[in-house]
C-alpha positions in Angstrom: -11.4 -6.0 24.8 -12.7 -6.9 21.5 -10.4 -7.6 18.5 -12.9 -7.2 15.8 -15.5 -4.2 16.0 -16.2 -0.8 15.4 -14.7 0.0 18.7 -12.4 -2.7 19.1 -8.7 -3.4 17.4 -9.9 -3.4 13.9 -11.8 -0.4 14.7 -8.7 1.5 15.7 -7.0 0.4 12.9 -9.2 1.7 10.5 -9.0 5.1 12.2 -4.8 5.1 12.3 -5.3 3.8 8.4 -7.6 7.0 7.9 -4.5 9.3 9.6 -2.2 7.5 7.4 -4.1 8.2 4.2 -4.4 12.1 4.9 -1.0 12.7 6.0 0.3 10.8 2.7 -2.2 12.7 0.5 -0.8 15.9 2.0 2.6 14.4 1.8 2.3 14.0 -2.2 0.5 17.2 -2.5 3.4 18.9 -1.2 6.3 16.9 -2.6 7.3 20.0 -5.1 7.9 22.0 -2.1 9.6 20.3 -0.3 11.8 18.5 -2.5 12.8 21.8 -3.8 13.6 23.3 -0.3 15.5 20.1 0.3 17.5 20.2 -2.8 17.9 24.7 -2.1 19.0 23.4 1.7 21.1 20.8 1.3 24.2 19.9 -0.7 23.1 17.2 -2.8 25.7 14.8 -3.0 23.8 11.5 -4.3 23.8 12.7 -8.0 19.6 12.6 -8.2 17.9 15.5 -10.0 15.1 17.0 -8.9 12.9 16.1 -11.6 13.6 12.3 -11.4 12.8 12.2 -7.4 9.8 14.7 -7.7 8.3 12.1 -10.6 9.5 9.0 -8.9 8.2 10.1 -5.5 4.8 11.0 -6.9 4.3 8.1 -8.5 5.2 5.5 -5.9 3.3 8.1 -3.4 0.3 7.7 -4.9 0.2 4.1 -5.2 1.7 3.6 -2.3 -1.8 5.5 -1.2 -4.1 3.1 -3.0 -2.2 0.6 -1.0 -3.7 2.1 2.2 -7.0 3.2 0.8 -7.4 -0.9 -0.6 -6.2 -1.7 3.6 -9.0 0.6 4.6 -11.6 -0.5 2.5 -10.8 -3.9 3.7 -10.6 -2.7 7.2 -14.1 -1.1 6.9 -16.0 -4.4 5.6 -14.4 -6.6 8.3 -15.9 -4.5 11.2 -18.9 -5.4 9.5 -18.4 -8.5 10.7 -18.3 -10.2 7.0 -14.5 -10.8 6.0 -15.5 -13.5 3.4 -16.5 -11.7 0.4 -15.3 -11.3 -2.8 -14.6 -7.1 -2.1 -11.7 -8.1 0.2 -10.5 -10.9 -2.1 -10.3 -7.7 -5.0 -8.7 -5.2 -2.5 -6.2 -7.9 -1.4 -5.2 -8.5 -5.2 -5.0 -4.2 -5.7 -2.4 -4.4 -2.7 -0.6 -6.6 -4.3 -0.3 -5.5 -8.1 0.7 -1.6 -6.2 2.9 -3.5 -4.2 4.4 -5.2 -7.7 3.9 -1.6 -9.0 6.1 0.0 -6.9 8.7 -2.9 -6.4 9.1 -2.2 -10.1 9.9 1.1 -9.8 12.7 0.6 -7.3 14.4 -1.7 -9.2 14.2 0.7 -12.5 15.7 2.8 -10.1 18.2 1.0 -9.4 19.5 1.6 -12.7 20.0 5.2 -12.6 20.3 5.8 -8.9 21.7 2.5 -7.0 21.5 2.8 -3.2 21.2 -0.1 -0.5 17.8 1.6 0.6 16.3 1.3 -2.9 17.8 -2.4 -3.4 16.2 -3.5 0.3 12.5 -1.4 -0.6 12.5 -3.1 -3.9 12.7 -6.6 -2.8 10.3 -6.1 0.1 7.5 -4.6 -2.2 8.2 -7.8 -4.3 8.0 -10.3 -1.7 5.1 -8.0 -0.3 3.7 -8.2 -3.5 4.0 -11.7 -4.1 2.7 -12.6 -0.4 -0.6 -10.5 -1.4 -1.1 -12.4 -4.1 -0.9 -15.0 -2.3 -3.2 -14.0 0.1 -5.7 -12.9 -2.2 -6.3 -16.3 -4.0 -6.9 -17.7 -0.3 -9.1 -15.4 0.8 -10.6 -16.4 -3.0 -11.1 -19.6 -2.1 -12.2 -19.5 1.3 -15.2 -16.9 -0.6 -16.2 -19.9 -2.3 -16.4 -22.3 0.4 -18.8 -19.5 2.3 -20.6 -19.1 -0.6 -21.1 -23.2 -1.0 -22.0 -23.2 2.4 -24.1 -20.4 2.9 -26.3 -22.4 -0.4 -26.7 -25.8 1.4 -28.1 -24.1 4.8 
């Protein structure tokens, strides 16, 4: 079985990444609706309005989204069999900053509407965040050493 290909591993991840970006799209799309059948359904006993989830929610939905659309980009240039290049090195610093992004957002949360679940997404965005950083300045350098090498040959 190959790991990287069209029709190997990678392959299939690309494909589940594609699922996962249309179901999220649709997700955010119908946030209002369901947010508001939620809040009509359910006693709401966590003190959050409507308005603050519905704009929290969208926002971290929608980078959360460029999150997965960055993955997929990146997935789609390494079943081209080229994972050194500066495209992947940019997508790899995008995850990260959204990462940042939304780790910030939990943590402004936290002000107004504390929870364990927001405390425990908020640090793992950050350390995801920081670990794509990371990443993205090795992937960086290893683009130059293909690049110097690719010049001597």
């Amino acid at each position: 079985m190959q790991i990287v290909s069209e029709k190997g591993v990678s392959g299939a991840v690309k494909y589940l990444l594609d699922i996962v970006l249309a179901v999220g799209a649709a997700s955010v799309a119908g946030l209002p609706f369901a947010l508001k059948r939620g809040f009509e359904n359910t006693i709401w006993t966590s003190g959050e309005n409507y308005w603050f989830l519905l704009v929290f929610l969208f926002g971290t939905g929608l980078l959360g989204l460029g999150m997965v659309f960055e993955l997929r980009q990146i997935f789609l240039r390494i079943n081209e069999h080229n994972p050194f290049q500066r495209p992947n090195v940019i997508s790899l610093k995008r995850i990260a900053v959204l990462a940042l992004l939304i780790s910030a957002a939990y943590i402004i949360k936290i002000f107004f509407y504390i929870s364990f679940l927001t405390i425990i997404v908020a640090v793992a965005f950050l350390v995801f965040g920081l670990a794509g950083l990371v990443f993205s300045e090795l992937f960086r350098q290893a683009v130059d050493v293909k690049e110097e090498y690719d010049l001597t040959i």
